[in-house]
N, C-alpha and C positions, 0 to 999 in steps of 0.2 A: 504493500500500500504506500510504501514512501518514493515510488516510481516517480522521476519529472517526468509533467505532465506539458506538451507542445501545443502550440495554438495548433488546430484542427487544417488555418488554411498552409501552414507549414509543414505538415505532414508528408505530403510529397510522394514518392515513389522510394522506397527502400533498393539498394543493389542487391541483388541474389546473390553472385557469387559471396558476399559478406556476412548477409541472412544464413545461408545454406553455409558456411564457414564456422559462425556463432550454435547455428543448432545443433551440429558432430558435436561441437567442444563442450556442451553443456549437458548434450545425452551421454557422451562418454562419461564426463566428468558426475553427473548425477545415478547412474546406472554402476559405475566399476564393475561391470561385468554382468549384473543382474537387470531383470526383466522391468523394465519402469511403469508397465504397463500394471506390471498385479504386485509390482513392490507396496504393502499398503505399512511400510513407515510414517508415510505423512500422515496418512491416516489414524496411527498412533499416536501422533506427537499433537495433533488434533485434539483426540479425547482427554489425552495428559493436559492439555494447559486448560480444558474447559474444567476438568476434575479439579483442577489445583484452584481456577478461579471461584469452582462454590467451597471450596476449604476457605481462601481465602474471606470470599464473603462471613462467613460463620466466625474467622477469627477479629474479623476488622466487628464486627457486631458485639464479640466479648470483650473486644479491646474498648471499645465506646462505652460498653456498662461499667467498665472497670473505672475508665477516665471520669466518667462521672462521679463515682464513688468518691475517689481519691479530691476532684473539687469542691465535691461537699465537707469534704473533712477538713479541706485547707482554708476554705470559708469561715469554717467552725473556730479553727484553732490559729485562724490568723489574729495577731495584734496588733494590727495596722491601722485599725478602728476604715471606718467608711473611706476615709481618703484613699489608703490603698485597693479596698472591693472596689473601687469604683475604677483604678489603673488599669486594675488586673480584666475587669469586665471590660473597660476601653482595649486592651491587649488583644482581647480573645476574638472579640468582634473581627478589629482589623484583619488579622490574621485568617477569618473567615469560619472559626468555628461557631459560631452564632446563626441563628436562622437572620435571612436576609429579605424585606417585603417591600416592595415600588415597583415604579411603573419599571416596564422592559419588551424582551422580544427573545422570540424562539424562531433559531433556524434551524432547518429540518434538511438534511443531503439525506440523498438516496440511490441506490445502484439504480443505472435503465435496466430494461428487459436484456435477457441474456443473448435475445436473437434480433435486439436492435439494430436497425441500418442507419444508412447518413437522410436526415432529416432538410439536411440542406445539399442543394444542388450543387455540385463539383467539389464536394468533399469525399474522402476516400472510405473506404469498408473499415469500419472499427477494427482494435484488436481489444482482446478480451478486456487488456488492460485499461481502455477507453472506456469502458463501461461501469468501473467501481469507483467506488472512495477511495481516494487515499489518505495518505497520514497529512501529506502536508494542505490538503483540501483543509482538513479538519483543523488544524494548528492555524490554517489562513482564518481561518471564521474565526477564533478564539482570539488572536494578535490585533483582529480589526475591532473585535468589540473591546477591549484593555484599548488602544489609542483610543475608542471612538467614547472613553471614561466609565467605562462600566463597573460599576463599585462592587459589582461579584457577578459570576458564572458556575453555571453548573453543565455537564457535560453528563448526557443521558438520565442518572438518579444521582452523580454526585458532585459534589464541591468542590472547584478547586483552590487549592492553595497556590503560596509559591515555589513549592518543591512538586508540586504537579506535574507531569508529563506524559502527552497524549504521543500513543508509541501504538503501532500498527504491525501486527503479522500476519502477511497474507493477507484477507481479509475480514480480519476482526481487529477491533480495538483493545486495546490492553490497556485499563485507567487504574491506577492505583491495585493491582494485581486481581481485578475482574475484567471477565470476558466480556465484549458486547460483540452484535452484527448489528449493521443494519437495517430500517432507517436512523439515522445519528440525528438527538437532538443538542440542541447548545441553548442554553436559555442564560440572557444577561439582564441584572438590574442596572437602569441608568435611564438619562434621558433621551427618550425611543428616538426623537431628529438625529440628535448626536450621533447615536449607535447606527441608524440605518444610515446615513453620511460616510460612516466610518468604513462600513460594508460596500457601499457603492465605490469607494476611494479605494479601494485595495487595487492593486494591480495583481494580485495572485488571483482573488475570485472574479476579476474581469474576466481572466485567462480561461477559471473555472466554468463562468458562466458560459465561453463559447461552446465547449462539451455539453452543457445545459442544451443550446440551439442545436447543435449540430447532430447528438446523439440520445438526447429526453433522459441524462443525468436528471437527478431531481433538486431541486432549490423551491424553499417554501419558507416565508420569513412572516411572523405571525405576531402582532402588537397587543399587547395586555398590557392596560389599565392597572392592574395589580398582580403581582405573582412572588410568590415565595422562592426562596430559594432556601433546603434545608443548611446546617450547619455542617462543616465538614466533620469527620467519627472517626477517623485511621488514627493512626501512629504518627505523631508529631518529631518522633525522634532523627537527627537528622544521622545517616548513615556515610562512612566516609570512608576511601582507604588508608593505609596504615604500613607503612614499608615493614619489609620481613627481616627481620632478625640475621 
């Protein structure tokens, strides 16, 4: 999913000898010797990350009851008297673990049909890869709502922070160690001109939108008067490396 993605009238005619050069070295290189046809590893590794994503869910859900716990106690047994409850609740907020409610907008990408043709006249025949999401589609929507001053986002059911990152394999999304598919929503709090300004000014989703024209990608961007966004619930702890002994 993290393929660059070419405006559709630059597409142009690929060389064969080059095409046909790239496919040996990647059937050889992806096969070593074995049938790529009934090799069903991906198909493993498939199951393994959806598995691991509802682990995950269930641990990020104990991790949040815990979190909880733990700030009720510190509330308790703070003596900081109100001036400090009141840092600490201004801390948490910014930071996005708080529910978030104003005015905003939801944009909605979506894969075309998988037997899509070109929609516009002297555009050439999709490759498959024309027809999905990719990562940076989705990071373009998310960059343009942040300039366009969006005081929070949420990316399908969660929050992001700023240790956030929207990472794509194949095609599913990978958000804080759950799986999603498509259709991808993004939902930002902020002032909806601003925000849809910000969106029309991007030059990545211009780019996106001519795969919109040419191939019925989906784009669908939706204005609310009021919407929630919940508080983010993961693991706040930040992870780093650590040179080896």
């Amino acid at each position: 999913m993290s393929r660059f993605r070419f405006p559709p009238s630059r597409l142009g005619t690929l060389g064969v000898f080059v095409l046909a050069g790239l496919i040996f070295w990647a059937s050889f290189n992806v096969s070593q010797g074995s049938n790529i046809r009934t090799d069903d590893s991906l198909l493993q590794m498939s199951d393994l990350v959806r598995e691991r994503g509802k682990e995950n869910a269930r641990l990020e859900s104990s991790t949040a009851d815990l979190r909880a716990d733990v700030a009720a106690l510190t509330r308790r047994d703070n003596a900081g008297g109100a001036a400090e409850e009141n840092r600490l609740a201004e801390a948490e907020e910014t930071a996005g673990l708080h529910e978030l409610t104003g005015t905003g907008l939801t944009v909605t990408l979506t894969d075309a049909p998988p037997d899509a043709g070109p929609l516009v006249p002297g555009v050439p025949d999709p490759s498959p890869n024309d027809l999905v999401i990719h990562q940076q589609d989705l990071q373009a929507v998310v960059n343009a709502l942040w300039h366009g001053g969006a005081e929070g986002i949420q990316v399908m059911d969660q929050r992001l922070i700023s240790t956030s990152a929207v990472r794509c394999v194949g095609n599913t999304l990978i958000l804080q160690g759950q799986l999603y598919s498509p259709p991808y929503t993004v939902t930002a709090v902020g002032d909806r001109d601003r925000l849809r300004d910000a969106l029309d000014d991007s030059p990545a989703i211009r780019n996106y939108q001519q795969y919109v024209a040419a191939y019925g990608l989906g784009w669908k961007v939706q204005e609310h008067s009021e919407v929630t966004l919940p508080g983010y619930t993961g693991s706040v702890d930040l992870q780093y490396a650590e040179p080896v002994d």
